[in-house]
N, CA and C of each residue as an Amber inpcrd file, in Angstrom:
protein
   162
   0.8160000  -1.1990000   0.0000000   0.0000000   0.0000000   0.0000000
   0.8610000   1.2660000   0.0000000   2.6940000   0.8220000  -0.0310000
   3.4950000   2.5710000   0.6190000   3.1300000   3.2420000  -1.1700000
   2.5800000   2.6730000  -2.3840000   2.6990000   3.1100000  -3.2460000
   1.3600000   3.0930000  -3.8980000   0.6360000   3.2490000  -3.4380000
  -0.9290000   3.5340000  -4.2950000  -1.7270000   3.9950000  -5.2190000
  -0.4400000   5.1960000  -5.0970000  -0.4710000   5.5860000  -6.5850000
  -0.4340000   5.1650000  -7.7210000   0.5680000   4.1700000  -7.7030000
   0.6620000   3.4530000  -9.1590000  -0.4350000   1.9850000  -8.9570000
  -1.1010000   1.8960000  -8.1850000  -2.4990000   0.7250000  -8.5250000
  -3.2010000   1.1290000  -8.9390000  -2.7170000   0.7150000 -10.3070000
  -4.1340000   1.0600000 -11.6110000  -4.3330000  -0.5640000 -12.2150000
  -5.4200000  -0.3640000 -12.6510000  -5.9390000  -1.6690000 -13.4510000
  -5.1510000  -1.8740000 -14.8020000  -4.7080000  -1.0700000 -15.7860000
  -3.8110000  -1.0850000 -16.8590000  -2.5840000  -2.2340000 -16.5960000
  -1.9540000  -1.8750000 -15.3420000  -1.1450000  -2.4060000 -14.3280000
  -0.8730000  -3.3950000 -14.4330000  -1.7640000  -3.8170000 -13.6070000
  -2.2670000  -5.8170000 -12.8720000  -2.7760000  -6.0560000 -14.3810000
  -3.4920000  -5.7150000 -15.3980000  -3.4710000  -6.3910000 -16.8540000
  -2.4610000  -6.9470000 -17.2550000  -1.6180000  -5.5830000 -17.5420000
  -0.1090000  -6.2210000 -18.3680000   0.2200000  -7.3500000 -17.2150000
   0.1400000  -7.2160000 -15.8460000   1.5140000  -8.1630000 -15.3650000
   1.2490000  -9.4530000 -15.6120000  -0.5810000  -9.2550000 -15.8240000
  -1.5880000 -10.9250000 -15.4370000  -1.1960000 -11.5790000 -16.7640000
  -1.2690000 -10.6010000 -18.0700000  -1.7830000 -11.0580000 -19.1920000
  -0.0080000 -11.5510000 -19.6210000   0.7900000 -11.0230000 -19.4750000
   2.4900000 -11.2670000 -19.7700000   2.7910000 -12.7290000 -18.9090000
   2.2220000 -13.3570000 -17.6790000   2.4160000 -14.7670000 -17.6000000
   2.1200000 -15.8540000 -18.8010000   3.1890000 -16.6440000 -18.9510000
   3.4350000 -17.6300000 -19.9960000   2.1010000 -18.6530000 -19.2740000
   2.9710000 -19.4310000 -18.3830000   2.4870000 -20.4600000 -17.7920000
   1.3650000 -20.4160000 -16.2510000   2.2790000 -19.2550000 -15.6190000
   1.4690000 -19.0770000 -14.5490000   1.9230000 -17.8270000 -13.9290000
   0.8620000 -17.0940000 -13.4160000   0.9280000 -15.9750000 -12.5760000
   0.6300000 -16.3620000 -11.1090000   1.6740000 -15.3200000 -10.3930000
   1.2060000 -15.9560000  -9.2520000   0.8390000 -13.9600000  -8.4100000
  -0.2930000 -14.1380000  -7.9570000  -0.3460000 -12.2340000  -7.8310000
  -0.6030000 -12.0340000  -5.7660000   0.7320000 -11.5360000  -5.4960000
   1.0260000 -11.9460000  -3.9960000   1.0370000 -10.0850000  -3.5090000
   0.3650000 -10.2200000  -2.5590000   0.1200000  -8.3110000  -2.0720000
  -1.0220000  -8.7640000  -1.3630000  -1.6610000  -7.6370000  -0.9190000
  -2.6840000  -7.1780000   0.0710000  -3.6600000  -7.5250000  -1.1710000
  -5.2340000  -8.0990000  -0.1610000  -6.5050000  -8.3070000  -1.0540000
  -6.8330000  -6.7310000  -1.4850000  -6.8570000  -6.1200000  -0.4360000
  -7.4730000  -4.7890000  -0.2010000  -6.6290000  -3.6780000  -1.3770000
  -5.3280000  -4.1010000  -1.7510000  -4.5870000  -2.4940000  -2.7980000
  -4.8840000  -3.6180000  -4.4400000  -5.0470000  -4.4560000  -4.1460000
  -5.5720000  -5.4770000  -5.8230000  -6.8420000  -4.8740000  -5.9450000
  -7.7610000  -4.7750000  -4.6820000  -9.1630000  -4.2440000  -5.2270000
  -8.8510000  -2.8910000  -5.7620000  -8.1480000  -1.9790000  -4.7600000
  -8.1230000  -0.5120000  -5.2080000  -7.8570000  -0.4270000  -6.8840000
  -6.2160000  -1.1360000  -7.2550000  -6.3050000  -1.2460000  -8.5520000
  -6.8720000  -1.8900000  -9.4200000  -7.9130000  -2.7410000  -9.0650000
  -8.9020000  -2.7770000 -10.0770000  -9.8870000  -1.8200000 -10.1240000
 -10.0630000  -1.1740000  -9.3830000 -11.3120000  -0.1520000  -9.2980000
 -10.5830000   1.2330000  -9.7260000  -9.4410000   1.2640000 -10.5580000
  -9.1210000   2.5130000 -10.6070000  -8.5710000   2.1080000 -12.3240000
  -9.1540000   3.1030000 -12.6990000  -8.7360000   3.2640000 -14.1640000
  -8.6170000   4.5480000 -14.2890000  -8.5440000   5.3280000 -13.8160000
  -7.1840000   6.7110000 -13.8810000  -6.6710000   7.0300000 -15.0700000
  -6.2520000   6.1290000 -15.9260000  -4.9660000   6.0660000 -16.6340000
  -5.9210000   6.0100000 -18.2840000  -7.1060000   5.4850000 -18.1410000
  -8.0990000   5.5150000 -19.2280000  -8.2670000   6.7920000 -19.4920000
  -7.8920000   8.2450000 -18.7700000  -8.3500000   9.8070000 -18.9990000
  -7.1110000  10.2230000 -19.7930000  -6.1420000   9.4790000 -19.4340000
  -4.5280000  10.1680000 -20.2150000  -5.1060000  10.4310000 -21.7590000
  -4.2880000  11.2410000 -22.0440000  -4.3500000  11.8310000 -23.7450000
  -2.6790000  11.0970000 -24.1750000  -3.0330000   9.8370000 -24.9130000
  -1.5920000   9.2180000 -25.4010000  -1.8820000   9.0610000 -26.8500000
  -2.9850000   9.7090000 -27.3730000  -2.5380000   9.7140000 -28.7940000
  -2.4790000  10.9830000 -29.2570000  -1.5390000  11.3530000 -30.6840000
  -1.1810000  12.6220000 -31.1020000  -2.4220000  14.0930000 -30.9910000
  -3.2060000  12.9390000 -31.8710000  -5.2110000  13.7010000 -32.1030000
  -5.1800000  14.3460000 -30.9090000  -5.5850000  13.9090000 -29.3790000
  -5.6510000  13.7800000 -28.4770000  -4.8600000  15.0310000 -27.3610000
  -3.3690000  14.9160000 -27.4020000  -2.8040000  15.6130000 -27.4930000
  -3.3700000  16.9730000 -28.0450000  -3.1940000  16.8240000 -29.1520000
  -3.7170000  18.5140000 -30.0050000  -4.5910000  19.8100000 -29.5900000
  -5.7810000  18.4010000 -29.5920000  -6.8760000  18.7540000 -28.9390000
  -7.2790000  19.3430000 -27.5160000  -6.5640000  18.7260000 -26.5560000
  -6.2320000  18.6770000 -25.3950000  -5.8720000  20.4190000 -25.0690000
């Protein structure tokens, strides 16, 4: 939890979806929920359009 900031759902995707064979996802129940419940990172402007516009 000293880093909460960075529990975003984008996150725990890549780390879940990048296991070959097996993931194993070891932390607090309670900062896995936070970063699933936080998509934060869905508001960023990461394409050029976007940018411009912005």
């Amino acid at each position: 939890m000293q880093h909460y900031t960075m529990l975003e759902r984008n996150l725990i995707y890549t780390a879940v979806t990048r296991g070959k064979k097996l993931v194993v996802v070891i932390g607090e129940e309670k900062a896995l929920a936070i970063a699933v419940k936080n998509h934060k990172s869905n508001r960023r402007l990461t394409t050029p359009a976007g940018r411009l516009s912005g």
